[in-house]
Backbone as CSV, one residue per row, in Angstrom:
resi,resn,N_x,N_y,N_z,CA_x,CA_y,CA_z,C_x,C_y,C_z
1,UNK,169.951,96.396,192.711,169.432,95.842,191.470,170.573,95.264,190.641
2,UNK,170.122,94.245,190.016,171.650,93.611,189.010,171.127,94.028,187.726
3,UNK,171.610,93.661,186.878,171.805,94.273,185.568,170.481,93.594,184.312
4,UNK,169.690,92.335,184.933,168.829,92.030,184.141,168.129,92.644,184.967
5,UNK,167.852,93.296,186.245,166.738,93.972,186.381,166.822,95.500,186.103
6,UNK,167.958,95.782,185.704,167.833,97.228,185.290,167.677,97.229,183.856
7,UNK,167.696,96.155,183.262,167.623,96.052,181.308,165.931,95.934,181.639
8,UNK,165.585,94.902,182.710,164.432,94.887,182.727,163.063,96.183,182.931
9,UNK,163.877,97.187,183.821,163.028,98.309,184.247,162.882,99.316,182.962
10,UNK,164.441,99.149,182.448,164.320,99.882,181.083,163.580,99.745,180.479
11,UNK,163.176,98.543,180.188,162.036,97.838,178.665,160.936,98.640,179.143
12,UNK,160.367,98.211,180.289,159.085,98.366,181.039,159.342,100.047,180.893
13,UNK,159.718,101.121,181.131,159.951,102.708,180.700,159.585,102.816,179.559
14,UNK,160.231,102.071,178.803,160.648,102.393,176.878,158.913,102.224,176.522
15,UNK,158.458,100.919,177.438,157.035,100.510,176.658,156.155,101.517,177.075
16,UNK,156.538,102.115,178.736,155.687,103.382,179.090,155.613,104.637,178.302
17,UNK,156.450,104.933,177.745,156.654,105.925,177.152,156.235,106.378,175.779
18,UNK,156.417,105.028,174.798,155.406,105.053,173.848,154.350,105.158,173.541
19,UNK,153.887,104.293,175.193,152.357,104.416,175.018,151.492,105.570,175.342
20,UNK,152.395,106.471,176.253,151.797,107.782,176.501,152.231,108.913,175.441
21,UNK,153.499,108.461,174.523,153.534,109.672,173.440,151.934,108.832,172.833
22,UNK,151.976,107.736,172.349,150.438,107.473,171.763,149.509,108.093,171.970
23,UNK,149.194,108.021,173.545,148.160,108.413,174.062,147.966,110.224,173.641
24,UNK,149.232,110.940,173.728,148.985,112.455,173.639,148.778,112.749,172.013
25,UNK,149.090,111.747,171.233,149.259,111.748,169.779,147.464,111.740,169.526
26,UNK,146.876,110.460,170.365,145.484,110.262,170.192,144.057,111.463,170.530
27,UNK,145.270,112.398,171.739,144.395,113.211,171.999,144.489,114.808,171.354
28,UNK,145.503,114.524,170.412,145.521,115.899,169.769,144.739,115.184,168.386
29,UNK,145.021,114.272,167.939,144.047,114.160,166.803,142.575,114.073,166.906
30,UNK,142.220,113.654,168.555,140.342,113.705,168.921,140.167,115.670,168.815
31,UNK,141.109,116.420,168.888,140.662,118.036,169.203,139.976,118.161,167.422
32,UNK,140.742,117.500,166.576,139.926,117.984,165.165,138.702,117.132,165.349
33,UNK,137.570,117.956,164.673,136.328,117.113,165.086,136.338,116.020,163.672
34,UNK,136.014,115.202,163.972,135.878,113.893,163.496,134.908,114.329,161.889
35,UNK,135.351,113.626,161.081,134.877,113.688,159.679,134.220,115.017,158.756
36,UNK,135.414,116.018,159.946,135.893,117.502,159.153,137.136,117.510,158.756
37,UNK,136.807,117.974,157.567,138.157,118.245,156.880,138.310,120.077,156.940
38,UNK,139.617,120.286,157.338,139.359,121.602,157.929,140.168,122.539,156.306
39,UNK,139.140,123.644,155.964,139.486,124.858,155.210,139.624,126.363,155.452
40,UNK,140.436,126.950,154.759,140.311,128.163,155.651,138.652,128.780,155.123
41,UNK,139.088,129.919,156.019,137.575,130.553,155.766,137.944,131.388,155.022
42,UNK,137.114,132.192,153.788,137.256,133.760,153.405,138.999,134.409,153.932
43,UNK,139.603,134.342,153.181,141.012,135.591,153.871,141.586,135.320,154.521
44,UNK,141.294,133.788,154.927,142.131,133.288,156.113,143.380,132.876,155.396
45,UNK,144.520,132.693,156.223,145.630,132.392,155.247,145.864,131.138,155.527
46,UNK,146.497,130.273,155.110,146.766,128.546,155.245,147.975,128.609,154.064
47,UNK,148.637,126.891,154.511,149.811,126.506,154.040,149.383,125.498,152.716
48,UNK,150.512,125.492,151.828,150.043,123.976,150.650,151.447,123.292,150.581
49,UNK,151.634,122.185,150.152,152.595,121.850,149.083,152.755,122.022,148.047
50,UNK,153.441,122.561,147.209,153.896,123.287,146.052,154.535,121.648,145.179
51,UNK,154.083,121.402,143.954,154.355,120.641,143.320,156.279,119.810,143.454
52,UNK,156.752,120.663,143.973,158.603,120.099,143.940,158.808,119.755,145.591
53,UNK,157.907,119.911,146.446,157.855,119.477,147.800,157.656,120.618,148.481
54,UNK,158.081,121.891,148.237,158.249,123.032,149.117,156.430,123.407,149.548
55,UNK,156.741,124.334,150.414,155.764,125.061,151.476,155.371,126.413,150.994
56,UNK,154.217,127.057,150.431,153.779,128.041,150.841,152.477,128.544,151.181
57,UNK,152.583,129.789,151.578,151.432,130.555,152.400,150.697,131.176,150.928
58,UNK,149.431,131.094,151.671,148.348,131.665,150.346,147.444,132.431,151.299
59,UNK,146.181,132.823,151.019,145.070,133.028,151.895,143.928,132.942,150.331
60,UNK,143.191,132.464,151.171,141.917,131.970,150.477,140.563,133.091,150.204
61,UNK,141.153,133.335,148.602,139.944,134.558,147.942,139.334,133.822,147.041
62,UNK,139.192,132.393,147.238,138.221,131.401,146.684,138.400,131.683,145.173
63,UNK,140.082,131.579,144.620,140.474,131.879,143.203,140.739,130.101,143.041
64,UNK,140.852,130.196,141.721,140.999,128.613,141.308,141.491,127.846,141.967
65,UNK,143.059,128.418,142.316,144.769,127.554,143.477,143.983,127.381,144.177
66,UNK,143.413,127.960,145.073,142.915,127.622,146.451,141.533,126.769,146.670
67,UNK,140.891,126.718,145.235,139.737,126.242,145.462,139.972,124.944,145.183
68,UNK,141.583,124.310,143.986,142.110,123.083,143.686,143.025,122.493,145.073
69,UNK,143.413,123.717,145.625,144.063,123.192,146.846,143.441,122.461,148.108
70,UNK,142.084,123.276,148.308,141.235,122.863,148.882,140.675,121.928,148.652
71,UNK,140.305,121.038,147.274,139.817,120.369,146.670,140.557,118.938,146.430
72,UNK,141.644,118.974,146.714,142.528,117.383,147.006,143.196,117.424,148.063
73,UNK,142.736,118.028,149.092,143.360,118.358,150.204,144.186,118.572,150.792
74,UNK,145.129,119.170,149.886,146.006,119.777,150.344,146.122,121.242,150.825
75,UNK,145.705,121.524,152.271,145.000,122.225,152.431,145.582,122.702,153.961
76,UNK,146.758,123.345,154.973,146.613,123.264,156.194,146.432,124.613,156.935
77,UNK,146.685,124.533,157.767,146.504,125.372,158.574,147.310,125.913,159.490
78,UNK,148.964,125.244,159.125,150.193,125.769,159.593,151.272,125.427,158.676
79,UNK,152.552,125.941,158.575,153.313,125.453,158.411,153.882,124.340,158.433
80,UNK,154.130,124.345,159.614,154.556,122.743,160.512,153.552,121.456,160.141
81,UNK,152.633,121.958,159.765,151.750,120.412,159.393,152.124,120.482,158.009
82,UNK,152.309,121.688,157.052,152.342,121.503,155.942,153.764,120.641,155.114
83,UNK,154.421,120.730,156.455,156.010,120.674,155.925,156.397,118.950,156.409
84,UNK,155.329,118.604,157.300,154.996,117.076,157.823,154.001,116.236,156.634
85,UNK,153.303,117.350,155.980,153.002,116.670,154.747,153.806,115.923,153.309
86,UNK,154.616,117.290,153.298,155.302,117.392,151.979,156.395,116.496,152.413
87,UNK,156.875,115.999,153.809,157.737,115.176,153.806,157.392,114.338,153.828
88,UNK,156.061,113.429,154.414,155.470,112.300,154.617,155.451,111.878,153.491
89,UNK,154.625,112.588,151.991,154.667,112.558,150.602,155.995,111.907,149.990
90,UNK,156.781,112.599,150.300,158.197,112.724,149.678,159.032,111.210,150.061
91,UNK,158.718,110.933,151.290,159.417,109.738,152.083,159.209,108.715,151.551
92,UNK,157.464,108.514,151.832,156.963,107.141,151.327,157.072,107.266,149.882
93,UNK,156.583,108.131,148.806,156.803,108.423,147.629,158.558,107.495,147.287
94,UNK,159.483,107.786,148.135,161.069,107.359,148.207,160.721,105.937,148.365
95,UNK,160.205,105.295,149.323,160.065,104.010,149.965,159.476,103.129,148.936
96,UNK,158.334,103.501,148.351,157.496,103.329,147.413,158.235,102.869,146.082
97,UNK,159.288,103.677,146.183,159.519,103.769,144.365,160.971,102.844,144.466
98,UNK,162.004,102.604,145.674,162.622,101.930,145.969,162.348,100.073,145.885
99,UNK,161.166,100.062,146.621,160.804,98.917,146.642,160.041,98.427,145.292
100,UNK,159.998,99.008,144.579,159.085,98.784,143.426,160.458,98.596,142.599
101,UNK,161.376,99.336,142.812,162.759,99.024,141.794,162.934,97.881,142.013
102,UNK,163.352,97.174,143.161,164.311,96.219,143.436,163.575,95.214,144.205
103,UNK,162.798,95.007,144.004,161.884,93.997,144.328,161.395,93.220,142.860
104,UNK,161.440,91.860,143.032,160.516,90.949,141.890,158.984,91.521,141.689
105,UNK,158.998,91.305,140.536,157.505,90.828,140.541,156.627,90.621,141.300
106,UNK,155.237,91.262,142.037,154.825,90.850,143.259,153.333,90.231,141.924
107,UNK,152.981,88.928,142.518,151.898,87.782,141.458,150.960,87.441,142.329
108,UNK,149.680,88.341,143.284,148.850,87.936,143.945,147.758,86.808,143.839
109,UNK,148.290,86.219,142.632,147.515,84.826,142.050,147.973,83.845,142.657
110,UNK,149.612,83.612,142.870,149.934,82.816,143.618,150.338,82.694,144.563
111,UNK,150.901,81.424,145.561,151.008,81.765,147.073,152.324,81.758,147.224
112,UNK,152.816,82.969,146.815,154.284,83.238,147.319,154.302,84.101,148.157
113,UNK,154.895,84.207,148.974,155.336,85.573,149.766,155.388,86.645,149.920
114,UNK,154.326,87.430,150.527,154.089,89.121,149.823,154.981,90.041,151.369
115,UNK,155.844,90.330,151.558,156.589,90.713,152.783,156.593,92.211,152.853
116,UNK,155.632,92.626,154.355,155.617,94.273,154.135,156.298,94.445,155.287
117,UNK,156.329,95.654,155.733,156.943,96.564,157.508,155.774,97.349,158.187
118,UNK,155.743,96.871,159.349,155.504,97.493,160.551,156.128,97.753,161.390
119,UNK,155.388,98.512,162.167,155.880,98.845,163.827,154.804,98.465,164.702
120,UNK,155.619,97.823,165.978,155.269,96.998,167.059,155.583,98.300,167.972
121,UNK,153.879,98.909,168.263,154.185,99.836,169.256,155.139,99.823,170.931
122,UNK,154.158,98.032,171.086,154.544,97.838,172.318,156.232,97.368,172.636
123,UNK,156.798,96.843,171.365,157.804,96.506,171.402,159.232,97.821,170.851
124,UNK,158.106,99.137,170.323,159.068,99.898,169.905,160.250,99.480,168.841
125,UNK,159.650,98.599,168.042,160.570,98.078,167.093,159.971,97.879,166.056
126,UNK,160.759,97.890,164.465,160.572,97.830,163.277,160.010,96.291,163.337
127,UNK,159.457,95.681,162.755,159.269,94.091,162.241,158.717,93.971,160.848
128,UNK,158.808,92.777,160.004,158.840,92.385,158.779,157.252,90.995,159.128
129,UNK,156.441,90.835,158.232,155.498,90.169,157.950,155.342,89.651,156.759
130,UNK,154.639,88.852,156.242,154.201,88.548,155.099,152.693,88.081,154.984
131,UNK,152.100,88.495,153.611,150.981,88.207,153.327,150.942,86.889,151.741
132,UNK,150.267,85.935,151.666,150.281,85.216,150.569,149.165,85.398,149.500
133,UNK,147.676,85.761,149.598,147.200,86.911,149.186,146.411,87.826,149.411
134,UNK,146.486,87.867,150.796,145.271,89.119,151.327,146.100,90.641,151.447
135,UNK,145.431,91.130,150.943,146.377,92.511,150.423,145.792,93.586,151.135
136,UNK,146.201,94.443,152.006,145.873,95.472,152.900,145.498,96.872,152.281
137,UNK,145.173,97.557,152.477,144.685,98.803,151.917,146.095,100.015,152.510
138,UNK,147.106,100.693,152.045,147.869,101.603,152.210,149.197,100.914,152.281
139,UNK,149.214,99.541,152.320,150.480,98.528,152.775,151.224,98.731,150.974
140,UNK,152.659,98.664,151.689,153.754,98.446,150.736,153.906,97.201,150.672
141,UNK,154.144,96.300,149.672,154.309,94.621,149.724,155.817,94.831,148.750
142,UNK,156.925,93.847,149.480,157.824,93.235,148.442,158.116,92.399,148.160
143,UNK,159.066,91.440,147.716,159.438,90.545,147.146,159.993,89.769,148.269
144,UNK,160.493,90.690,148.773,161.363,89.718,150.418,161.718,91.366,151.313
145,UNK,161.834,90.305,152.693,162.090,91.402,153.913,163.290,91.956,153.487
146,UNK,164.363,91.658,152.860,165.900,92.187,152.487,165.573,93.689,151.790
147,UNK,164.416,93.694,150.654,164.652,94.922,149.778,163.400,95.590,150.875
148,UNK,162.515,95.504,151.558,161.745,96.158,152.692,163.500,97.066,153.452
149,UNK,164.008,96.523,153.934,164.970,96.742,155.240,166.039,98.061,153.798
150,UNK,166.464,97.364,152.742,167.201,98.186,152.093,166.673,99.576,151.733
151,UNK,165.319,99.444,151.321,164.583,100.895,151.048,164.412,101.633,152.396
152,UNK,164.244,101.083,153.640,164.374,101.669,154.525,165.631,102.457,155.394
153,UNK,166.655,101.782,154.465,168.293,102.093,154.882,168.664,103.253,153.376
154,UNK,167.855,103.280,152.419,167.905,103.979,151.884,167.367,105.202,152.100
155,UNK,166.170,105.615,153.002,165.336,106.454,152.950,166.171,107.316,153.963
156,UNK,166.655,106.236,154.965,166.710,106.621,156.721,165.788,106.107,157.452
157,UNK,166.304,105.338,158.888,165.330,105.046,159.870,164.570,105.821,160.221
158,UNK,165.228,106.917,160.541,164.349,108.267,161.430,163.343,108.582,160.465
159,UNK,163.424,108.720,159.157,162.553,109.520,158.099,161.711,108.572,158.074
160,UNK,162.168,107.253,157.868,160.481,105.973,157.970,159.874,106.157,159.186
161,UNK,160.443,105.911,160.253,159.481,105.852,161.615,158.459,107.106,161.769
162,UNK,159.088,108.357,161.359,158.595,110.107,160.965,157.706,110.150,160.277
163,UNK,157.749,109.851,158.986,156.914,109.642,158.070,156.534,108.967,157.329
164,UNK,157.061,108.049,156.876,155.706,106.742,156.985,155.375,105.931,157.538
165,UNK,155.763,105.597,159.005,155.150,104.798,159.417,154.483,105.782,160.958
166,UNK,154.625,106.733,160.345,154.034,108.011,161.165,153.953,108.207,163.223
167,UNK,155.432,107.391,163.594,155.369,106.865,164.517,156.118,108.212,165.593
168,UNK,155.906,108.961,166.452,156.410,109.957,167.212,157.820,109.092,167.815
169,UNK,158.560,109.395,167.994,160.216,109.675,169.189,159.841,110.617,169.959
């Protein structure tokens, strides 16, 4: 093999591989049944986010905390999801408030340039888009791809791909 066919076999791996972390990603989220939101029961104990980001354990005697916790859903059923919350929160919350600093004015009246970030599963790579005014539902919009890429160099790659753009490694 020469060396564009081993860059080549690589790609073709890299794209396999994503698509089957996808695939195992897709099949642990089909095990929760579909348009349950899961609470504990009576005494059961479960995790929250605590207003400053942190994690704790409660169990549910259906007292106010737990019935408000339950009630905006913040609500889990491990640790480890709880602590994938409070960072997911925390990240984009970072990303969010970055791009809102240092970004212009975003004026959906007119047709300027509304530039957000994705990820290209198949390509396993970050990419930059723009919208002029159709505006997406959960999308970050900025001023230009430069302050997108800076809030993301601010946050960390790993912490965007992790949590907000909720993408497995």
């Amino acid at each position: 093999m020469n060396k564009e066919e081993l860059q080549n076999k690589i790609s073709e791996v890299e794209k396999m591989l994503c698509e089957l972390k996808e695939e195992l990603e897709n099949m642990e989220e089909k095990e929760v049944k579909k348009g349950k939101i899961w609470k504990p029961a009576y005494s059961e104990e479960y995790w929250y986010m605590g207003c400053f980001g942190g994690v704790y354990k409660d169990s549910n005697l259906n007292t106010n905390l737990d019935n408000d916790v339950m009630n905006v859903g913040n609500c889990y059923p491990t640790k480890e999801k709880a602590e994938f919350e409070a960072n997911r929160e925390k990240y984009t919350r970072l990303f969010r408030q970055y791009v809102e600093q240092h970004s212009e004015p975003l004026d959906w009246g007119n047709n300027k340039e509304k530039w957000y970030v994705y990820y290209d599963c198949q390509q396993c790579k970050i990419l930059f888009n723009y919208n002029y005014v159709t505006k997406n539902a959960f999308q970050i919009y900025a001023s230009s791809e430069e302050v997108l890429q800076e809030a993301i160099d601010f946050i960390g790659k790993k912490n965007f791909l992790e949590f907000v753009m909720e993408v497995k490694k």
